[in-house]
N, C-alpha and C positions, 0 to 999 in steps of 0.2 A: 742585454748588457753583459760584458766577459766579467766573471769574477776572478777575484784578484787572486797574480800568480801565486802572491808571495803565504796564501794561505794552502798552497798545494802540498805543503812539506809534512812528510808523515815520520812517526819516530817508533817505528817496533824492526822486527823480524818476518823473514819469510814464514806462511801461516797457511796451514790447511785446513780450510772448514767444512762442514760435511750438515749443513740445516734439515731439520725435517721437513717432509712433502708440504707446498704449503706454506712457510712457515718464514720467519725472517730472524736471520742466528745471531745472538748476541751481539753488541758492539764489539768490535777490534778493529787492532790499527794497524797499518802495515808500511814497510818500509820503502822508498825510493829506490832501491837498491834491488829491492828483491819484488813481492808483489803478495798478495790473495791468492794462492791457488787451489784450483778444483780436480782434481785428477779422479774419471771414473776407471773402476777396473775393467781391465779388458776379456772381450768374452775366450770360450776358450778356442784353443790354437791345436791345428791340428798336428802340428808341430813347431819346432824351437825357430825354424827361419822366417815365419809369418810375419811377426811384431816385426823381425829386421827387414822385413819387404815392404812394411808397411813405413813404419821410419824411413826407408828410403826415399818413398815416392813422399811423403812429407817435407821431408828438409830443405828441397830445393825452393819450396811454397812458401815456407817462411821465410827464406833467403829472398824472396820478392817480391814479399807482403809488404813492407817500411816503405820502397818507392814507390809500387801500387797505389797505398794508400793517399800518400804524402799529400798530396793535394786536397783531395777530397776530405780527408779524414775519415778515408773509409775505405775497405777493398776485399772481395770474397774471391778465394782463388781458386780452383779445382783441378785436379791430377790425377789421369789414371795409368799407372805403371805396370806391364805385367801382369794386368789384373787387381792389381790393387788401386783403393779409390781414397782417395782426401780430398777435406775441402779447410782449408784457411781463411780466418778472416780477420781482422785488424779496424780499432775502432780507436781516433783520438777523441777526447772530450775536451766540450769546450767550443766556442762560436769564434774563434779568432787565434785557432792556434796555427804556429807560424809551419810551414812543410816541415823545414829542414829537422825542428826540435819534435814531430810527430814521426819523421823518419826514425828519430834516434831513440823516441820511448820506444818504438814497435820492434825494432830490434833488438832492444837490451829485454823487452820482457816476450820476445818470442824466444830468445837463449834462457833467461830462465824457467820458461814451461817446460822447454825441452830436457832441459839437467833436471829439476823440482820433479815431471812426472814419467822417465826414466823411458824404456824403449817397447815397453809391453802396452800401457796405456792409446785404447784407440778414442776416446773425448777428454778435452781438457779446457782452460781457461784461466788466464791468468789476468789479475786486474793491479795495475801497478798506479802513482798515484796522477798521471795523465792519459793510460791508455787501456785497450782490452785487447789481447788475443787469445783466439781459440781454435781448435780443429778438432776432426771429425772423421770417420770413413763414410759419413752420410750427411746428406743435405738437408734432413730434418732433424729436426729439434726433438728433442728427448726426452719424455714427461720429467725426469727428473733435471733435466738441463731448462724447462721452463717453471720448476716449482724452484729451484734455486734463488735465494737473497742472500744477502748478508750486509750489515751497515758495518761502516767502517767510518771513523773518526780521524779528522785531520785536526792537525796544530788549533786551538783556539784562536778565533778571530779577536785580535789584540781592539781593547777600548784606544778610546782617540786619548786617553791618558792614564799612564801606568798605576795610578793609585786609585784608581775607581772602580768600587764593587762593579757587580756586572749589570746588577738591575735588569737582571731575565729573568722572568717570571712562565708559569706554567703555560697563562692563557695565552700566550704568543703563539702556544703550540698550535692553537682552532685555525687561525688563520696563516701559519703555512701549512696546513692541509688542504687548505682552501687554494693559494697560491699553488701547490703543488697537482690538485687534480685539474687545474684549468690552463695550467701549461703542458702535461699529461695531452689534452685534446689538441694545443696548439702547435706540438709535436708533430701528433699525427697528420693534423691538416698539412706539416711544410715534405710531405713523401715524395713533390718532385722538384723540390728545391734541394740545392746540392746539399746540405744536412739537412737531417729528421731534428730538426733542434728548436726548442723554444725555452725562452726566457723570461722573469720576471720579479719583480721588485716592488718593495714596499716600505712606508716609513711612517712609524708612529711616534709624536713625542707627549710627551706627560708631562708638565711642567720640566725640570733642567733638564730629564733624563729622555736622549732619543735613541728610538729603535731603528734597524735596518735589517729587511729580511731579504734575501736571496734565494730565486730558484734556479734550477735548470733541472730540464727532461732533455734528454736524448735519447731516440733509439739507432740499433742499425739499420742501414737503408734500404738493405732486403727484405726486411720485414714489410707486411701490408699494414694500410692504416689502422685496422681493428686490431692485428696483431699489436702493435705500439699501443695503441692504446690499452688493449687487456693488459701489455707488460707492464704499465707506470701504472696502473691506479690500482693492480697489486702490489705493486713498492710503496706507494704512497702508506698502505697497512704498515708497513716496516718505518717510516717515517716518525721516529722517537731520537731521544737520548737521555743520559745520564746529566741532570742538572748538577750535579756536582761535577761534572766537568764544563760545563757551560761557565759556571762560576770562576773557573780560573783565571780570566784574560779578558772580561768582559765580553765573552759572546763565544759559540759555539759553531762550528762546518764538521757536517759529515752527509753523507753518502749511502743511498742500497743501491748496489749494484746485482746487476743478472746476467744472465747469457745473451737477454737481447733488447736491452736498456737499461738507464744510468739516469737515477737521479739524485741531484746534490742539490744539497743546502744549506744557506749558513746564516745567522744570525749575530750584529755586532750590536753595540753599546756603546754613547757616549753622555757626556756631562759638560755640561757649561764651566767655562772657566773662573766664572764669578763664585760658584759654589763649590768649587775646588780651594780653591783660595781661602774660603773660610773655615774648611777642613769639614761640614759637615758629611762630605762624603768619603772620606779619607780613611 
């Protein structure tokens, strides 16, 4: 099932996080405008025109990584210029996202990797709030580019009516962890379907007050199925939030994202309109 566009809207600033090995880094939130980014430092150069040779044979990769992708939602590019080696790849999220609007996230957040982590940097990543792009002078994955999380928080998923606490409770938590490691495998089973992507949902109600849980795992599609799967069921570990922000809106979506999977999830709330009415929940 696609989750709804209208909770993809994020409200911060461009933001560089830097998690320890392992480890899943605080909530933050990031802006549509700008993104998450990762920028490792570059080794060193045996002189000043390296990085510009290396940016060379880069740019034209991400220049067409957006239609690469476009369809797929997905595209690893590679370029060797002179000796120098990149590899580009470009991920949209999401089971129903349209080309044309995966063309235009992959774009606008391959221009801001590029500006955000300057012309010296040979690993980067940037995760904006529908896509991922990253590059590389190498085709493997990086201990530090697979120990990398970070959750990140989108808009509260609004209650089906504006004056109703949220009625989210902790133990909602048990079971999407549950949901979350068994789309995790269903992930990796879809490797030669055109997305690594699976889905899932769930719905509890309690007398007036109903729940509704949301997953999605995606990985990229060059990854193997054991690789997908290592990647989401160490995200799954990162798989938290701040109930005090869940509480604002009646229900809470956020996200760990990595270098080589993405999983979101959200959580809404509603109330019956007879018990609205009588103000007991108001």
């Amino acid at each position: 099932m696609a989750l709804r566009s209208s909770s993809w809207l994020l409200i911060s600033l461009l933001l560089a996080v830097t998690p320890a090995p392992s480890t899943c880094e605080d909530s933050v939130r990031i802006a549509d405008a700008g993104g998450l980014l990762q920028c490792y430092p570059a080794p060193a150069l045996t002189n000043a025109t390296n990085g510009t040779a290396f940016r060379a044979t880069l740019l034209p990769l991400l220049r067409s990584l957006p239609s690469a992708a476009a369809h797929t939602c997905f595209a690893s590019l590679r370029s060797v210029t002179r000796g120098e080696r990149a590899f580009a790849r470009g991920l949209c999220f999401g089971n129903t996202t349209v080309p044309s609007e995966c063309a235009r996230c992959l774009s606008a957040a391959a221009g801001n990797l590029t500006a955000g982590c300057g012309a010296t940097s040979r690993r980067a990543g940037i995760w904006s709030d529908r896509c991922f792009v990253g590059y590389a002078d190498t085709n493997a994955s990086s201990p530090s580019e697979d120990a990398f999380r970070a959750r990140v928080l989108f808009d509260a998923v609004p209650a089906s009516k504006v004056n109703t606490k949220s009625f989210y409770y902790a133990h909602l938590h048990n079971e999407l962890v549950a949901m979350a490691k068994d789309v995790a495998r269903r992930a990796a089973a879809n490797i030669s379907g055109p997305r690594m992507l699976a889905t899932a949902e769930g719905t509890n109600s309690e007398s007036v007050v109903s729940r509704t849980v949301h997953v999605l795992a995606q990985c990229r599609r060059d990854r193997t199925a054991a690789d997908c799967v290592q990647c989401l069921q160490e995200s799954v570990q990162g798989v938290d939030w701040d109930l005090n922000v869940a509480r604002v809106d009646g229900g809470v979506a956020a996200a760990v994202v990595g270098f080589n999977c993405y999983l979101r999830f959200e959580v809404s709330t509603a109330v019956s309109d007879n018990d609205l009415n009588t103000g007991e929940f108001s």
